[in-house]
N, C-alpha and C positions, 0 to 999 in steps of 0.2 A: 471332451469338447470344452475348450474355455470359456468363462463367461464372460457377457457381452458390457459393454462399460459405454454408457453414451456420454458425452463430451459437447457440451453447450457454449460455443464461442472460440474463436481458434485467435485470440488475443495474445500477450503474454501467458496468462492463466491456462488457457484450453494448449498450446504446442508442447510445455512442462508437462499436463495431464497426459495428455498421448504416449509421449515418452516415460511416462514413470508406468502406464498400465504397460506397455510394451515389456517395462522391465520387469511386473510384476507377472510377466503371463497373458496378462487379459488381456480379449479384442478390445481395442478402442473403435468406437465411429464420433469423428467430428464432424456437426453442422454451424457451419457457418454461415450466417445471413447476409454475409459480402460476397465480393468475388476472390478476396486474397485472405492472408494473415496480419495481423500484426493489432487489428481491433482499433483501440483509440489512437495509436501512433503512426498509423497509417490515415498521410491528411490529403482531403480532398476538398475541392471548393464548394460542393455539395453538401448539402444540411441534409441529415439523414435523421427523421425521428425516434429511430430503434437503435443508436450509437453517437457514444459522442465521437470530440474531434481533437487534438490537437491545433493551436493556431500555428501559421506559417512561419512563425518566428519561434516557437517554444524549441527549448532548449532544458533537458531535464536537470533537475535537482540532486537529482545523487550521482557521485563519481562512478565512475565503468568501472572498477573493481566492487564495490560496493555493491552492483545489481546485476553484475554476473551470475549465470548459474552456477550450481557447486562445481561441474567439471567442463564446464567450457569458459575460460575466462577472454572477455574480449581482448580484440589485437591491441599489443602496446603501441601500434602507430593512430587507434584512433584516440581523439581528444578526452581527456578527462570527463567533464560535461558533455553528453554528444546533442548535438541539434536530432529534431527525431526524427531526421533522415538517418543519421545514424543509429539512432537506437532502431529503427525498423530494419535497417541492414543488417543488425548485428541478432534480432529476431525470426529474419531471414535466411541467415548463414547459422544458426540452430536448427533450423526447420533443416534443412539442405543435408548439416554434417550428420543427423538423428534421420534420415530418410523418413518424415512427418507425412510431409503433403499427401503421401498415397492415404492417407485415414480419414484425409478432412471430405465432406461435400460441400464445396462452396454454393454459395445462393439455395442454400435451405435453412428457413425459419422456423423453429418450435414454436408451433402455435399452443400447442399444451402437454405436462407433465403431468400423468394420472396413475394411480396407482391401479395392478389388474384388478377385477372384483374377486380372483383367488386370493389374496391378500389381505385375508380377515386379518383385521385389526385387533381384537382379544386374542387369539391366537398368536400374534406376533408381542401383546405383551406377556401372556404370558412364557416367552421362549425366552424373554429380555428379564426375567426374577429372578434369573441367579446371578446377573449383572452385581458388579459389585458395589457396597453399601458408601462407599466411600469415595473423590474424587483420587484422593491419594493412593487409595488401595490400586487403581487403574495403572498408575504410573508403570508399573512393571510388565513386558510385553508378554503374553501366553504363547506358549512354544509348537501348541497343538493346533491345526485347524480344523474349523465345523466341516461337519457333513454336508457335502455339497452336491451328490449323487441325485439326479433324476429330477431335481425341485422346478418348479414353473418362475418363467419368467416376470420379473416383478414390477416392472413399469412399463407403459404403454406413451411411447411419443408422436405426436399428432405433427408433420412437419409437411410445409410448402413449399415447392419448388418456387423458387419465384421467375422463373425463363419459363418452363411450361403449365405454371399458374396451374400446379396439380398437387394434390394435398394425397401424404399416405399415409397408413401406420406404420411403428416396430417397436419391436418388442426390448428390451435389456432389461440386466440383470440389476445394475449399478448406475448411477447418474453421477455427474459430475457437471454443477451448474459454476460457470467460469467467465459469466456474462459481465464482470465486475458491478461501481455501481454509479458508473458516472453518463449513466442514460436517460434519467426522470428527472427535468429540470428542478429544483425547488422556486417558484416565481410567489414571491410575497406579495403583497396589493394593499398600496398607501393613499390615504383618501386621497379624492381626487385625480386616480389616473387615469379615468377613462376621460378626461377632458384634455389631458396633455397631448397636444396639437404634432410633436415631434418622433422620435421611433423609439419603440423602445422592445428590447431583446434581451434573452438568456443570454449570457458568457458561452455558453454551448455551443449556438449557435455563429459566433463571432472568429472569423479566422482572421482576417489582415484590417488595418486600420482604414482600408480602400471599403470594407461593407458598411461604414458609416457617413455622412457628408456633413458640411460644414466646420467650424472650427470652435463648438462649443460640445463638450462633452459632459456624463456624468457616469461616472462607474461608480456602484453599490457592491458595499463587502471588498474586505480589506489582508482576505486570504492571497494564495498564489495566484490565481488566476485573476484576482480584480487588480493584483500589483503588475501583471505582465499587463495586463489589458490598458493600464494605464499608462503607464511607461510607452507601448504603441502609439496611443491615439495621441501624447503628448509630443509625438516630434510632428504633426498636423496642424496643433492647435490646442486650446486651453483644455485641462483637462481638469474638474474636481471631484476626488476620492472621499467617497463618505463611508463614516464608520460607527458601528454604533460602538464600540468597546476600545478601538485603538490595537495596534500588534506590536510585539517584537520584532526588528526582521534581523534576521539573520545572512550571512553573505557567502557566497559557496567554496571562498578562500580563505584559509587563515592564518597559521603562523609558515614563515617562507613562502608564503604563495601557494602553499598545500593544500589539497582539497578538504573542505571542514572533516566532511566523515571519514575519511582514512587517516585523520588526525587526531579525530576523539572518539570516533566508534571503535574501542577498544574494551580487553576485556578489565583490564586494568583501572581503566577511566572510569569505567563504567559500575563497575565493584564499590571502589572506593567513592564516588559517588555518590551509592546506594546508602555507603556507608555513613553520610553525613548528614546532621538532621534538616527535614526538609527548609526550613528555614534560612538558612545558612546556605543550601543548594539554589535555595532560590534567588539570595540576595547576591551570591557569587557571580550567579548567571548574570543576571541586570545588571551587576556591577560590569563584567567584559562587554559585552550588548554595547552598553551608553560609551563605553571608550572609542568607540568605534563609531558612533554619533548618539548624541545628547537626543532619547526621544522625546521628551517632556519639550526641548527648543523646534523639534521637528514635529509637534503637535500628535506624533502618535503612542506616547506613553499612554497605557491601559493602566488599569486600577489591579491587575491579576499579574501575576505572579509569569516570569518566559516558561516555567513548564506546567502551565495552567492551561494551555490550549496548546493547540496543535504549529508545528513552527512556519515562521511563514520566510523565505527566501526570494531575494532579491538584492544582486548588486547596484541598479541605477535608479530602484525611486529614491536615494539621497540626494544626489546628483538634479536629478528633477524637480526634487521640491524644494531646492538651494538654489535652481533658474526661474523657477516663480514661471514652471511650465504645471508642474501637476500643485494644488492647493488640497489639503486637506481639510473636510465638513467635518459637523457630525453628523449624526444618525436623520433620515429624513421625518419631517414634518407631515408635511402633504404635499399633490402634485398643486401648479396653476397652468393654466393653459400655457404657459410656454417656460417656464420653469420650475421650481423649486423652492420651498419655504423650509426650513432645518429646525430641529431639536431649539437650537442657542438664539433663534428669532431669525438669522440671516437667509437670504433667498440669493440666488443666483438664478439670473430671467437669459431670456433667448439663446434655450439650450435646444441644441439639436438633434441630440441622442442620449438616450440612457440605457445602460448596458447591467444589469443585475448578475453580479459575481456573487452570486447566493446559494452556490451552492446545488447538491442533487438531494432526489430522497432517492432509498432505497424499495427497490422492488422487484418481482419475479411475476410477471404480468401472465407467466404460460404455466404455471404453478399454484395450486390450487392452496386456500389460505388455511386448508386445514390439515397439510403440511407445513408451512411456512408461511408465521404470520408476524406483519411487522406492522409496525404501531411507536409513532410519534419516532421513528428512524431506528429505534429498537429492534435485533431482531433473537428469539432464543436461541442462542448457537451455543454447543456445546465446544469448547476448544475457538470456536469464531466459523464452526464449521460444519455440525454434525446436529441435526432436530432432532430433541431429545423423543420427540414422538414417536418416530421411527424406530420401531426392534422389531429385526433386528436392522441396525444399522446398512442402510443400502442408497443414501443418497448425503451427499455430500457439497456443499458450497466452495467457491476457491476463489481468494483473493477479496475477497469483501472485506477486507479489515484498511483500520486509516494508520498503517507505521511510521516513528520515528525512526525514519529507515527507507531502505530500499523495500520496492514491493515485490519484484520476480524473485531474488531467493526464498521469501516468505512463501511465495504461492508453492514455489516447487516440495518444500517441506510439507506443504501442507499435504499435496498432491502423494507425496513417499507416504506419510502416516495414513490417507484415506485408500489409497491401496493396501494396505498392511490391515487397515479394518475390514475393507470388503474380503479378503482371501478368508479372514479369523485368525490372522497372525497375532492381531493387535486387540482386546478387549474392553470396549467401555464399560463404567459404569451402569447402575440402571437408571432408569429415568430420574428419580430424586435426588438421586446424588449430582446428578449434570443439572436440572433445576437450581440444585445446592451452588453450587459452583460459579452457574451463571449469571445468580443474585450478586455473588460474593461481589464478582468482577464489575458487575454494574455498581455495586454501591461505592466500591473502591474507587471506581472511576471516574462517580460523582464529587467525591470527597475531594479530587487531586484536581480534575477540570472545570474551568464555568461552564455553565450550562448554554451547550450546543447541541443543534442536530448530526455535527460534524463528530461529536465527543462523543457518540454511542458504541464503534469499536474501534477505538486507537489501541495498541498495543505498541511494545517497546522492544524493537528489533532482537538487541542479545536475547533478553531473558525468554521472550515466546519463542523464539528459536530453540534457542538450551529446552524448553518446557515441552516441545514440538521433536525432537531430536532426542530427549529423554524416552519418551515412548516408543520410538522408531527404535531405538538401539544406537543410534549414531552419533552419542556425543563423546569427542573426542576423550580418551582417558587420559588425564591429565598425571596422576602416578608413574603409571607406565610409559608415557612420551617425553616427563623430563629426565628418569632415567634411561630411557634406551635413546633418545632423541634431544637432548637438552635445547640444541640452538633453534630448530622446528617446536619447542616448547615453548621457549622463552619468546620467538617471534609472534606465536599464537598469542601471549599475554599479552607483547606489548605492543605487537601491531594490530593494526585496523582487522573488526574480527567478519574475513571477508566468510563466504559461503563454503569456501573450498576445506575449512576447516568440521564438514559433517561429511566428506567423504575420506576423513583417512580410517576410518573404522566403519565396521558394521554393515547390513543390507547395504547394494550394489557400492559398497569403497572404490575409489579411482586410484588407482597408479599413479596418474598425474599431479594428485593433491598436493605431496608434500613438496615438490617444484613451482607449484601454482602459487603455495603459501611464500617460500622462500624468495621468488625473484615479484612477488605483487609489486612492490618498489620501485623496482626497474621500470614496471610496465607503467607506472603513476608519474615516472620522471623524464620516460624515453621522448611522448608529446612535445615536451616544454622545448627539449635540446633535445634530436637524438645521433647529434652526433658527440654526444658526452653520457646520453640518458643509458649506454649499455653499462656504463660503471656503478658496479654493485656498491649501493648505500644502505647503510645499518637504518631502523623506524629513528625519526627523529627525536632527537634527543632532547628537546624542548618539554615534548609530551613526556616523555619518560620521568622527566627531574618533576614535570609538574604532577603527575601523579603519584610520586612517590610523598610531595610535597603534601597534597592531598588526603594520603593514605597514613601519613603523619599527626597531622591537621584530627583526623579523626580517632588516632588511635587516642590524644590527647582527651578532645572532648571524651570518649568512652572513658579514660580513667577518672577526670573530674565530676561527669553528672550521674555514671551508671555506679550504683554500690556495691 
């Protein structure tokens, strides 16, 4: 009898899980608290407290080869960028090609994840002692799986119907919480707002420029969503952006018109990169950033460093605050009854809305805090995934991380290695070493970010991939592919290192990979023209010269400062 694997959210995150337990054997059941799929990219004019929303005009940040799953790469006729009518179709048309839907229960809510009372806790640690001493030691996958004969079911979920308003139990083996974490507003409180006369709302909440009135605005936070929200309300009426730190922003085209990330998410780039001292990475960055517009003239140069926070993207707040439609503040003061006092003394009066882009916290509201406890947006994850409390290993998180990168191939991998722990293909650590580990990463984290509630789990697309795909068994082997495969070798370095490249090896490999890798190009140039886009082009050659430029650059410094 296979064991049962609950599935919390039928999002990106939860259609990935379905599919990878189906691959693994195990029953999945997914509850979903909607009526459909697709979670936040699925938009509705409805404000719903238990989901966010997409606004009517977002339009995603990473290119369609870049947030492909590993074997299903989107159509080359849809856009680079999709509006997320697109991404929900192309969410849609996975659900459909994977035969998904039959797993999900739509409109049922987990009211609570509890562990059985069979489920003595000294007993499960002691089962997790021979865990190994080290996070490294883990790296290596164990080939044998545990005993899984006769054991009792280990979680007990409390779920609502919400059409016949009837609550039941059931029972699994395994969880899989895939709720993301863009649910829990985070809403600050600045003296003085309970006197502010005007509206004022989460970005959560906010779908078209038509749910605010008048023609004086104020959006707070200076991430993606307070730059789109801005950009909106600015073609209405005056808009001003306040910020307490100032951002880089970044633009989603770059050299030829190319999509940023299939232009330098590379594995190539991204090495030599590594390779260079941060310092010099940092001022390089800034230095490209300001050619493209001077932030210090456009009042949003920060005091930190472009890879000190997390990236913010937007091609029209330049454009906006060059029309003297959006003005950039700083950071608020206090509220007054109909406007605004700032940091620098200036006030802006007879404002009509203020819209707080600040952000979510993270939380697991059906989850009991002594499984999972998070604190100041902290949460212990071992991998970004796995409560070191739990031994043995039998509940899992997915997609809760903030990447320099696309988020569905992240999830899916995560989803491959947390099935590969639940069968006992895959071995963690014991608890101290995953404590160990997950110090490391916080401290590291601190070190490189300013201190945000957003900086608690960023990771960096290649390397947790490779780190995530190391364990799984499925990182490409790079010996053996530049001899047997040179040109699929050489395209893996130098192109954009899309998802399709952890299915040409290892647990369930695709067929389709190494054609997936080969014509991505095609699929990135077909949009713009296609009736030229079917001609096979080599990765741009810009990126290549520069990275080798790069990889130069560095090998230099290493011989002058290293002895």
């Amino acid at each position: 009898m296979p064991k049962r694997v609950a599935i919390i959210g039928a999002g990106c995150s939860g259609l990935v899980a379905i599919k990878c337990c189906l691959e693994a054997e195990l029953e999945p059941v997914c509850f979903e608290s909607s009526a459909d799929v697709g979670g936040l990219w699925r938009f509705t004019e409805e404000v719903k407290d238990v989901r966010g929303c997409v606004m009517e005009s977002t339009v995603i940040n990473t290119s369609k080869e870049m947030m492909s799953f590993s074997d299903f790469p989107a159509p080359r006729d849809f856009p680079n960028f999709m509006h997320h009518s697109k991404v929900l179709e192309y969410f849609e048309r996975y659900a459909d090609r994977f035969d998904l839907l039959k797993f999900i229960k739509f409109n049922h809510e987990v009211i609570s994840v509890t562990q059985h009372p069979s489920q003595d806790r000294a007993s499960q640690q002691d089962s997790c002692s021979v865990g190994k001493d080290t996070a490294e030691e883990a790296d290596s996958p164990i080939k044998e799986s545990r005993n899984e004969r006769d054991t009792p079911r280990t979680w007990k979920l409390t779920v609502s119907d919400s059409l016949t308003k009837l609550t039941s139990d059931h029972s699994f083996d395994f969880v899989l919480i895939c709720t993301g974490h863009h649910a829990e507003p985070n809403v600050p409180y600045f003296p003085g707002q309970g006197i502010f006369e005007g509206k004022i709302i989460h970005s959560r909440d906010f779908r078209k420029a038509s749910d605010v009135t008048g023609s004086r605005h104020l959006v707070v936070g200076i991430g993606n969503s307070g730059c789109d929200i801005a950009v909106e309300l600015s073609r209405r009426g005056q808009v001003f952006l306040s910020s307490r730190r100032g951002t880089w922003l970044m633009q989603r085209l770059q050299h030829r018109g190319l999509p940023a990330d299939v232009s330098f998410m590379s594995r190539l780039v991204f090495s030599t990169a590594l390779s260079l001292p941060y310092w010099l990475l940092d001022y390089l960055a800034a230095w490209s950033l300001n050619k493209q517009i001077d932030h210090k003239l456009y009042g949003l140069c920060p005091q930190h460093g472009p890879f000190a926070t997390h990236p913010t993207v937007n091609d029209e707040l330049p454009n906006r605050i060059a029309a003297g439609q959006v003005i950039i503040k700083p950071n608020i003061d206090s509220f007054t009854s109909n406007g605004v006092r700032f940091d620098d003394g200036s006030t802006e009066d007879d404002l009509n809305s203020v819209i707080l882009a600040t952000g979510y916290r993270v939380c697991f509201p059906f989850l009991d805090r002594s499984v999972l406890k998070v604190k100041g947006n902290h949460i212990d994850l071992y991998k970004y995934m796995f409560p070191p409390s739990l031994c043995p290993p039998t509940l899992a998180v997915i997609g809760c991380v903030q990447p320099t990168g696309a988020l569905a191939p992240i999830s899916e991998m995560q989803c491959r290695l947390a099935v590969k722990v639940f069968k006992g293909e895959v071995t963690l650590p014991n608890q101290k070493a995953m404590l160990l580990e997950i110090e490391s990463k916080r401290r590291s984290m601190a070190k490189r970010y300013v201190k945000s509630q957003r900086h608690t789990f960023q990771v960096d697309y290649i390397p947790y991939m490779d780190e995530l795909a190391r364990l799984i068994g499925c990182l490409p082997r790079w010996g053996r592919l530049f001899l047997s495969d040179p040109r699929l070798a050489l395209t893996c370095v130098f192109g954009p290192c899309t998802a399709y490249q952890y299915r040409l090896y290892g647990p369930n490999s695709w067929p389709g990979a190494r054609e997936a890798i080969l014509h991505q190009m095609e699929r990135v140039r077909w949009p713009f023209n296609p009736r030229h886009g079917d001609q096979q082009q080599e990765t741009d050659v810009n990126v290549i010269i520069l990275s080798l430029l790069l990889l130069s650059l560095a090998c230099c410094l290493l011989f002058v400062f290293v002895p």
